[in-house]
Backbone bond lengths (Angstrom), bond angles and torsions (degrees), N, CA, C in turn:
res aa  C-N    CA-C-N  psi(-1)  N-CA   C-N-CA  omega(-1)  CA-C   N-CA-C  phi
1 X - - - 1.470 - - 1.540 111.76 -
2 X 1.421 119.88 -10.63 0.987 119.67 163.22 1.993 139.54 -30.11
3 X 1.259 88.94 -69.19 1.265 99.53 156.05 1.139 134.94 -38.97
4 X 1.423 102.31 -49.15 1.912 105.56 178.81 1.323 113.21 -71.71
5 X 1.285 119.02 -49.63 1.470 137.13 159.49 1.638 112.47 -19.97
6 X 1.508 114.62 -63.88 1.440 127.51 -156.90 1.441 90.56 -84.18
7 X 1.410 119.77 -30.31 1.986 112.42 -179.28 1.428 102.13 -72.08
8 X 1.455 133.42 -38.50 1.356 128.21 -160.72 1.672 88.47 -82.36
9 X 1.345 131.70 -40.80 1.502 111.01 167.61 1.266 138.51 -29.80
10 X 1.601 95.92 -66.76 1.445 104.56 168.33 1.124 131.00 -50.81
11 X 1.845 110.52 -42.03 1.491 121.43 179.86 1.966 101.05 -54.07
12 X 1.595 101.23 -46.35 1.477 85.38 179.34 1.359 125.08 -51.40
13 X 1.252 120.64 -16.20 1.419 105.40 -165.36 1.383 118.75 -123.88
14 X 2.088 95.87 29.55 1.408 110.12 -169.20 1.514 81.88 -161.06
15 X 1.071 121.60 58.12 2.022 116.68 163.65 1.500 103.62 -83.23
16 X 1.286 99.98 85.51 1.872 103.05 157.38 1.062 111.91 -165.15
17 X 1.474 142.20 165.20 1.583 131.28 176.07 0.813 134.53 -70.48
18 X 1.220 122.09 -31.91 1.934 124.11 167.25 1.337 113.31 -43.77
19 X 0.979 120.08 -47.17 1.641 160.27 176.85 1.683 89.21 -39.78
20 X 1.510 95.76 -100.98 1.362 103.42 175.66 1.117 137.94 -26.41
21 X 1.743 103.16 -51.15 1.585 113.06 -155.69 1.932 84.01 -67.08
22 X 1.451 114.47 -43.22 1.620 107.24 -154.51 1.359 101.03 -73.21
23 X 1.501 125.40 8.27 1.436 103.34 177.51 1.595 104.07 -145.83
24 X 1.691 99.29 30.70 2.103 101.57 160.28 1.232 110.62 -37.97
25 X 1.458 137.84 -66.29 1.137 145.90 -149.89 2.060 94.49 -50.70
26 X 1.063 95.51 -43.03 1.650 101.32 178.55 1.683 113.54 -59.47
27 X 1.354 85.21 -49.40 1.886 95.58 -174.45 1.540 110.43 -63.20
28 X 1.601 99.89 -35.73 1.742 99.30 -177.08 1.720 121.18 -58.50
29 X 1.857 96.42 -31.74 1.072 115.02 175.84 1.379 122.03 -42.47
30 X 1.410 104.10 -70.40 1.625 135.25 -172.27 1.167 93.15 -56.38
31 X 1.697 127.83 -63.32 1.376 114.77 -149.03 1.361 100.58 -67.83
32 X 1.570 136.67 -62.47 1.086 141.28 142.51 1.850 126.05 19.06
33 X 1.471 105.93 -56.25 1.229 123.81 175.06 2.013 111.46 -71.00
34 X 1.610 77.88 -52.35 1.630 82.80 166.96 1.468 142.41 -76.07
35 X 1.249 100.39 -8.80 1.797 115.20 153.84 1.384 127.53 -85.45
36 X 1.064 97.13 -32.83 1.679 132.68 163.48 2.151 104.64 -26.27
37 X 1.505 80.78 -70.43 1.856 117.34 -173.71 1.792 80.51 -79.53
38 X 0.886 140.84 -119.67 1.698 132.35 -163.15 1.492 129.49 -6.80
39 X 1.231 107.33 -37.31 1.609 122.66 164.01 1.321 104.31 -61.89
40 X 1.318 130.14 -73.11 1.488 123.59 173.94 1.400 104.59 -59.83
41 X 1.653 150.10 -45.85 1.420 121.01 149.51 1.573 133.35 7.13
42 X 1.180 83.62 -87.92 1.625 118.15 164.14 1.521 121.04 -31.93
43 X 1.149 121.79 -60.65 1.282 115.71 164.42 1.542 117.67 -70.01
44 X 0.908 132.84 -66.03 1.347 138.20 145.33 1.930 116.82 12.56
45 X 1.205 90.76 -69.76 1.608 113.12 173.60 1.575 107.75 -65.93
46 X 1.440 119.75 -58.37 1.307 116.22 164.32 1.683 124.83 -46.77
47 X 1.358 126.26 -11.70 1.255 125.43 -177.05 2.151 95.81 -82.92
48 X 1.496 107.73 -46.48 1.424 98.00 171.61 1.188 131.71 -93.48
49 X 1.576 128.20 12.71 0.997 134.51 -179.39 1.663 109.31 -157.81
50 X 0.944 103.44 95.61 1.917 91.53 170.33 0.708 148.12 -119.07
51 X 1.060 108.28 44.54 2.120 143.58 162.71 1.122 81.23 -75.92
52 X 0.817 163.14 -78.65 1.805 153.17 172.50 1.153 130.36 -25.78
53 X 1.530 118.41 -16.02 1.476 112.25 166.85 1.328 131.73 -72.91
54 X 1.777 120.67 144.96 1.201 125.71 -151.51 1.025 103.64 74.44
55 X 1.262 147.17 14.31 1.764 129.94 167.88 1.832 95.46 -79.90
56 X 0.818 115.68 108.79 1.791 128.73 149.87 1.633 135.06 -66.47
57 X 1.303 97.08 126.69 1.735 111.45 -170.42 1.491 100.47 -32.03
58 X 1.388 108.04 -48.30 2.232 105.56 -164.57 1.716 85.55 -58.79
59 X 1.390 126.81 -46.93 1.639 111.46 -157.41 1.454 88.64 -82.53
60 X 1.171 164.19 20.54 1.155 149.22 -170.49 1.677 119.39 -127.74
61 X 1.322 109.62 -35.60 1.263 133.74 151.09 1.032 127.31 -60.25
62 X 1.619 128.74 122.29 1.732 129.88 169.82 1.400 102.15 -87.15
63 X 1.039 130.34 143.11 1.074 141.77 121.74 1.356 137.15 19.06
64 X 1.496 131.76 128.82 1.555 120.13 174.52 1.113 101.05 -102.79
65 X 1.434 143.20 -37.61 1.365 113.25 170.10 1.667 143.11 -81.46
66 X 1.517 122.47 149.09 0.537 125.93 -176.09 1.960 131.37 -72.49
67 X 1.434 114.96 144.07 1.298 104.49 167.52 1.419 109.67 -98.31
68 X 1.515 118.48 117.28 1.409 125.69 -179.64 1.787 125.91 -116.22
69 X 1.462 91.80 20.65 1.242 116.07 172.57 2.139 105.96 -51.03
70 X 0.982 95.11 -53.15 1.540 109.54 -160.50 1.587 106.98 -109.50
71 X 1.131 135.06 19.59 1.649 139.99 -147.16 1.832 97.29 -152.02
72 X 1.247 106.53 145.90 1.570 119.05 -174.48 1.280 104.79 -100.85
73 X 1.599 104.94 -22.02 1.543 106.97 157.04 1.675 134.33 -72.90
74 X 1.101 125.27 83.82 1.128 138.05 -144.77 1.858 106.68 -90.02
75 X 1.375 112.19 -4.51 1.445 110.39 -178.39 2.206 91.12 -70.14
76 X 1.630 85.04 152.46 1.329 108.32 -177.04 1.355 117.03 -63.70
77 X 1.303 117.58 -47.11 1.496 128.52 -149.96 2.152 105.33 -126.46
78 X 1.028 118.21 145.95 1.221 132.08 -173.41 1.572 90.19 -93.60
79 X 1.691 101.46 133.05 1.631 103.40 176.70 1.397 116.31 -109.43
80 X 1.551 107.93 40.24 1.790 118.73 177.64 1.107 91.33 -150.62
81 X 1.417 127.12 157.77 1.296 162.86 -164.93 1.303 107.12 -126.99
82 X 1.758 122.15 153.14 1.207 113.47 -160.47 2.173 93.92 -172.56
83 X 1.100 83.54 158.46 1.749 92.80 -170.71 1.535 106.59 -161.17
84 X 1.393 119.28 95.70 1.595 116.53 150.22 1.372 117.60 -86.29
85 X 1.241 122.14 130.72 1.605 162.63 143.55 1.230 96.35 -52.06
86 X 1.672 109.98 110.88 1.596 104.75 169.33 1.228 95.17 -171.02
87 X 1.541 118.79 174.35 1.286 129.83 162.87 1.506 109.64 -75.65
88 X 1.773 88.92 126.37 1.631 80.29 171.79 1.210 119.97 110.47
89 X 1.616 100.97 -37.04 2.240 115.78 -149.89 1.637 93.66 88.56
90 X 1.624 54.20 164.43 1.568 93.39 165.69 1.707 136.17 -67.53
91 X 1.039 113.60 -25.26 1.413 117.69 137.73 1.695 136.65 -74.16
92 X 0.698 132.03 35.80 1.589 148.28 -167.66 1.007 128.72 -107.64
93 X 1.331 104.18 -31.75 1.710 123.60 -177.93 1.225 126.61 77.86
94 X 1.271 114.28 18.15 1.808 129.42 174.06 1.235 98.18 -90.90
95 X 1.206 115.79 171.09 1.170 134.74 -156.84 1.814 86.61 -120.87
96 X 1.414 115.30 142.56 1.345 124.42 176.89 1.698 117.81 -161.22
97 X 1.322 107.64 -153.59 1.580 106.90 -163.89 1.608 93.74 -132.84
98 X 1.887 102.00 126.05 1.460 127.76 -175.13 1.457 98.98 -95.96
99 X 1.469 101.36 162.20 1.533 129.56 -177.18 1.556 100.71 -157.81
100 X 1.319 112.36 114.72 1.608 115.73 178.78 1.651 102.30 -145.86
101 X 1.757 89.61 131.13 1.854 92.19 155.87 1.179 114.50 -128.64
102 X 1.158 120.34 176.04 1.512 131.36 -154.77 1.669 113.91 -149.35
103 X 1.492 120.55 123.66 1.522 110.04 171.03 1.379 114.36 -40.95
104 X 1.105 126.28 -173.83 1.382 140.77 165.91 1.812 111.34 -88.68
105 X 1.304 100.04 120.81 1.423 103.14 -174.15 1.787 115.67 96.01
106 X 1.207 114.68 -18.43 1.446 121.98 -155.71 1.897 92.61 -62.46
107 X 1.243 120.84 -45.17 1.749 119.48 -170.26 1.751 91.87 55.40
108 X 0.707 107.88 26.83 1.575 80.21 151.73 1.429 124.00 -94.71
109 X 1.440 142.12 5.59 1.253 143.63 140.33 2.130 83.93 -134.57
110 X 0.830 142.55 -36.03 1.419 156.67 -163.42 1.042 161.55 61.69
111 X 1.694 81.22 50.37 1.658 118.88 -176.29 1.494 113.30 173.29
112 X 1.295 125.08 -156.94 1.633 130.09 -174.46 1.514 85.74 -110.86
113 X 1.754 101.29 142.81 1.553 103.04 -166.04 1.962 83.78 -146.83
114 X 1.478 86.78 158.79 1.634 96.73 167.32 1.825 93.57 -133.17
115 X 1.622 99.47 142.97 1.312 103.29 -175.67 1.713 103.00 -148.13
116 X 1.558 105.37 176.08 1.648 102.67 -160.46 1.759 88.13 -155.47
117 X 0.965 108.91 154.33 1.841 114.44 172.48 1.309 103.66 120.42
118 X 2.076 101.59 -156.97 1.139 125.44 161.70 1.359 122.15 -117.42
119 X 0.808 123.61 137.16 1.310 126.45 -137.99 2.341 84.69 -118.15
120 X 1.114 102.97 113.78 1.624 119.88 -168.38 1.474 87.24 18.48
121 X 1.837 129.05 98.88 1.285 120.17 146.62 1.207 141.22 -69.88
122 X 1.244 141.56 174.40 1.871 133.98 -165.67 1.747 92.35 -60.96
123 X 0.968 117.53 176.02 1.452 126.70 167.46 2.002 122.51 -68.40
124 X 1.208 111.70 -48.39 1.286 116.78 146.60 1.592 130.46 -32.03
125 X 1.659 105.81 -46.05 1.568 111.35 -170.67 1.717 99.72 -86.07
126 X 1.601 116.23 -20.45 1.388 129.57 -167.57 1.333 96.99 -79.04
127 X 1.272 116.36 -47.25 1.687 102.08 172.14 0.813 140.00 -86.97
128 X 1.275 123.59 2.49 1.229 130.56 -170.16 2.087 90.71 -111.43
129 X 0.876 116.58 1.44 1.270 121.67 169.45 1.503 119.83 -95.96
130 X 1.763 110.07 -42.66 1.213 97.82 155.16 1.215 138.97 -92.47
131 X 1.823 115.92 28.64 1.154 118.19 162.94 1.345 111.79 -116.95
132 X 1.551 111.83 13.31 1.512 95.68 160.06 1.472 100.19 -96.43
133 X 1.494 115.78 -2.56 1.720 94.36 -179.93 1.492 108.14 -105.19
134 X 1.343 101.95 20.84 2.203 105.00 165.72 1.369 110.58 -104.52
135 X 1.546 112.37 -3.77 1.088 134.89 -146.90 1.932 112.94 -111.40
136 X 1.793 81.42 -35.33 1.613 92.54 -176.69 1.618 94.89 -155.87
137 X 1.222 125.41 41.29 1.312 137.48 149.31 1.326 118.85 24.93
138 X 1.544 98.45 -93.37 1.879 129.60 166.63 1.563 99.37 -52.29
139 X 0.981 147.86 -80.23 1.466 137.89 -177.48 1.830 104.57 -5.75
140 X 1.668 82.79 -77.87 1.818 104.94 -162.79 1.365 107.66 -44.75
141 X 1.522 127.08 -20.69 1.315 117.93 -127.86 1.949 73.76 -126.98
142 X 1.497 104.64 -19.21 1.530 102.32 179.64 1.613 120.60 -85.42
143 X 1.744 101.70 -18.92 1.626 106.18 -167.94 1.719 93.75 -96.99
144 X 1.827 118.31 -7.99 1.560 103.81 167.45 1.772 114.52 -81.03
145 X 1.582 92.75 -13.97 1.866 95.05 -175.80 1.402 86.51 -90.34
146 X 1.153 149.84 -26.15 1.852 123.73 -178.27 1.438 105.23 -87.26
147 X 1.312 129.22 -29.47 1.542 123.67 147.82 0.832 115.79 -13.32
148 X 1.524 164.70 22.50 1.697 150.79 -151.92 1.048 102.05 -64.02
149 X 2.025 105.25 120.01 1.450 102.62 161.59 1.481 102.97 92.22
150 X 1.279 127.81 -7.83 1.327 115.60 170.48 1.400 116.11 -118.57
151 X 1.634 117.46 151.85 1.027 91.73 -166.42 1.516 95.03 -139.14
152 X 1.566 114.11 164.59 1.763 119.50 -155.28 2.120 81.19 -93.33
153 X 1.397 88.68 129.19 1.769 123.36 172.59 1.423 94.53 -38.79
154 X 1.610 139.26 129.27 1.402 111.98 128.47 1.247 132.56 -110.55
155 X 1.515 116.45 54.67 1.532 145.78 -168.98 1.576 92.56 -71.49
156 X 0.494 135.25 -41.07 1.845 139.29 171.28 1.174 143.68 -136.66
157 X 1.426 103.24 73.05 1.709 107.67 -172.27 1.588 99.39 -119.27
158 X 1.564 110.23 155.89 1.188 138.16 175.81 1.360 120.36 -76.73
159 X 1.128 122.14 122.00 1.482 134.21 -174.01 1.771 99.89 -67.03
160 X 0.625 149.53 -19.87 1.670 149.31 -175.75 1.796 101.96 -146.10
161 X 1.560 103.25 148.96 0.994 127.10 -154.72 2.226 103.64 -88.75
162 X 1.271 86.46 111.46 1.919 99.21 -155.32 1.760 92.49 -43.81
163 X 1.556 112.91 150.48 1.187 127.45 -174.19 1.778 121.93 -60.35
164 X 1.364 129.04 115.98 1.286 128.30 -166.53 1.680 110.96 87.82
165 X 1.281 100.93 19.99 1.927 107.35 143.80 1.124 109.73 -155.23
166 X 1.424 83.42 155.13 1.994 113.62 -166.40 1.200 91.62 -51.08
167 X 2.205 86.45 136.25 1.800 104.24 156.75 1.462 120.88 -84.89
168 X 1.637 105.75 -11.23 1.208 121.99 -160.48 1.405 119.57 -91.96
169 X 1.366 122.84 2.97 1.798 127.21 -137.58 1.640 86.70 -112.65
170 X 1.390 106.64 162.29 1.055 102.56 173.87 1.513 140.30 -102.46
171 X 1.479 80.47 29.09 1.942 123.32 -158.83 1.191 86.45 -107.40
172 X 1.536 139.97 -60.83 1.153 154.50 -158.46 1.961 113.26 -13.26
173 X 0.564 138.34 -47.49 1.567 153.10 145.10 1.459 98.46 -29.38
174 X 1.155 121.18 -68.82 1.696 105.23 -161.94 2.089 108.64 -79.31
175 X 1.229 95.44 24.46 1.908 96.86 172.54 1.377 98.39 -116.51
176 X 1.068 117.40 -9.73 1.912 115.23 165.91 1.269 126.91 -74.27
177 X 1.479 99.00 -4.47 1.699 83.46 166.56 1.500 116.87 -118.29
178 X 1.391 86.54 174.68 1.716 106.96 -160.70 1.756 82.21 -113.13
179 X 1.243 145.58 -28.01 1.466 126.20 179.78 1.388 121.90 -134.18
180 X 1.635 96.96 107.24 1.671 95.96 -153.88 1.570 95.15 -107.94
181 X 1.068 112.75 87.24 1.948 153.82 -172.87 1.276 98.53 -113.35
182 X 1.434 127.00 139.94 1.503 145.21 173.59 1.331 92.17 -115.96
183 X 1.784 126.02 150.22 1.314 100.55 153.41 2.014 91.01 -172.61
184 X 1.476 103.38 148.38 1.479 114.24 -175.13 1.560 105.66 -111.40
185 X 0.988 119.42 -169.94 1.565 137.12 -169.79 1.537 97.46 -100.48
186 X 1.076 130.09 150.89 1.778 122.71 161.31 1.719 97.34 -139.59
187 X 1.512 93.00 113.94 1.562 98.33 -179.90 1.252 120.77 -80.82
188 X 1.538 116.11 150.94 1.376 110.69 177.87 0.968 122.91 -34.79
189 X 1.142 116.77 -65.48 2.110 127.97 179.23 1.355 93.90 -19.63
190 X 1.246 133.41 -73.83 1.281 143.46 -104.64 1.678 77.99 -104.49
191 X 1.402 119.39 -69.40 1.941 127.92 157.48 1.845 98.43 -1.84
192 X 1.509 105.49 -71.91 1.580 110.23 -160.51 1.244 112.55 -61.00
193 X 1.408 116.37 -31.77 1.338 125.58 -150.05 1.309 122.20 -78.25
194 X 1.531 136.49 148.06 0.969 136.80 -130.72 1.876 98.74 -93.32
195 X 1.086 117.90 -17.35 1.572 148.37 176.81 1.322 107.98 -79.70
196 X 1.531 124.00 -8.78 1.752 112.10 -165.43 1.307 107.15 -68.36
197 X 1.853 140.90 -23.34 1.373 104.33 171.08 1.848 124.58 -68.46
198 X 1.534 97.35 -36.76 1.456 109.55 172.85 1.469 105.89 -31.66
199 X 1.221 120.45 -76.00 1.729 158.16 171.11 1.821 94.33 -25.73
200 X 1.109 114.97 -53.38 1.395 91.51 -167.12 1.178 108.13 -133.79
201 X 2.012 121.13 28.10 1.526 130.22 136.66 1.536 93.19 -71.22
202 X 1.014 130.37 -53.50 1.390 120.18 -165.10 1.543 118.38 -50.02
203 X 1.194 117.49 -54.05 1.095 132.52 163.29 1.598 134.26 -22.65
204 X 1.150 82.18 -65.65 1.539 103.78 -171.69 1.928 102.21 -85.15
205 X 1.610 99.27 -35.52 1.728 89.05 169.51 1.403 113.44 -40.28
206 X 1.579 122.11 -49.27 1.582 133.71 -167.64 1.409 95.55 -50.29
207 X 1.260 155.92 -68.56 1.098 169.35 -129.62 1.545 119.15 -104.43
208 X 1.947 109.88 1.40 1.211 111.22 160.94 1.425 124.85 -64.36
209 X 1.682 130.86 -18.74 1.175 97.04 -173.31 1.218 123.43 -116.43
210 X 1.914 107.47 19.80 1.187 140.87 155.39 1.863 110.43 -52.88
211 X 1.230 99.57 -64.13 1.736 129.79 168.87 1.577 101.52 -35.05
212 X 1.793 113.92 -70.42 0.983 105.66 -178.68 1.411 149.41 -67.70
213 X 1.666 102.49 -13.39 1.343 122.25 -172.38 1.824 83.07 -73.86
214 X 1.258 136.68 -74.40 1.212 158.93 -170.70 1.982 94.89 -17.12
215 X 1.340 87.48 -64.13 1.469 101.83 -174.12 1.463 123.67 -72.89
216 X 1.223 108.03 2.80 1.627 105.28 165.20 1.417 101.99 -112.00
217 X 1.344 133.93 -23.41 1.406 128.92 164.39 1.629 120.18 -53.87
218 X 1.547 91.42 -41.31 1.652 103.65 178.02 1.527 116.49 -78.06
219 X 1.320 110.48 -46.49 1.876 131.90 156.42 2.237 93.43 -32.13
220 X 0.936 121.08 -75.68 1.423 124.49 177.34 1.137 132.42 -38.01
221 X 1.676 107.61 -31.56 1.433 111.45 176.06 1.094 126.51 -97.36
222 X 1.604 110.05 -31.17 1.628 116.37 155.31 1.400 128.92 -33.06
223 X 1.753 111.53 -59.01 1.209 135.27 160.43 1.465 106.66 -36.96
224 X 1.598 137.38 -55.52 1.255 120.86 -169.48 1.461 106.64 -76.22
225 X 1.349 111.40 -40.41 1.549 117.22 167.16 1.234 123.20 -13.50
């Protein structure tokens, strides 16, 4: 991962096209390397979960460029890399298992992260998510304790408890959010190291049955859809 790592550096400290265009041959490299590592992901992930099989690197992979149509951030290109594991892709609306790195300095999440969930689902998949967890409480509250080490986002939660669930429960806290995302730190070391698929199949195995609870709530609402 090296490689990809040391290109998104540079890219940080050269986001423009001239830039870029004169050094694709580099980018083809990296990205290349980094689909490379996602493909074996991918299988990997399919050994503990395989509602995920047939998910493909193009659907699993975002994108390096940027849309700056609507953004004050006007650089072209995104200087982290990123891969959801899911049924479907990454557009699908399942809930699955992330892999992201990041230059140094970039803050755009602000650092290399491993993550698991849904990441703000449609409103349909949101309720029907927090009614499988009024529904099965202890479950939800059991697949965040086998998570080790990860922990549920509270980048967007609701100050009052959304209309048609209890104010009274002692769950009440986990129907306030709007992004029910798990997610840990992944340190460089661990990035370089010669072990990183081991390192972060392992990982993310813990966090299958977090994944799965998610995905039959979301599996449910489609269906009424």
């Amino acid at each position: 991962m090296k490689t990809t790592l040391d290109f998104l550096n540079l890219l940080q400290a050269n986001n423009n096209k001239p830039w870029f265009d004169a050094h694709r041959e580099m980018y083809l490299e990296a990205k290349a390397r980094f689909e490379a590592f996602v493909q074996r992901l991918i299988d990997e992930v399919v050994r503990f979960d395989p509602s995920t099989a047939g998910a493909t690197v193009k659907e699993c992979v975002f994108r390096i460029y940027r849309d700056t149509r609507f953004s004050h951030n006007k650089n072209p290109y995104k200087t982290h890399m990123g891969a959801l594991i899911c049924p479907h892709g990454r557009n699908s609306g399942y809930a699955g298992y992330y892999f992201h790195i990041e230059a140094h300095g970039a803050q755009y999440i602000g650092g290399h992260l491993l993550a698991a969930g849904a990441h703000m689902p449609m409103p349909k998949e949101l309720e029907s998510i927090r009614t499988e967890i009024l529904d099965n409480p202890q479950g939800f509250v059991h697949s965040l304790e086998t998570a080790r080490g990860f922990e549920l986002s509270h980048s967007s939660k609701l100050q009052r408890v959304p209309k048609g669930f209890p104010s009274d429960s002692e769950w009440t806290e986990y129907f306030k959010y709007r992004d029910y995302s798990i997610s840990k730190p992944l340190p460089e070391k661990k990035l370089l190291a010669s072990d990183l698929l081991e390192y972060v199949a392992g990982e993310l195995r813990a966090t299958s049955e977090f994944v799965a609870l998610l995905n039959r709530a979301i599996e449910y609402a489609k269906k009424e859809m």
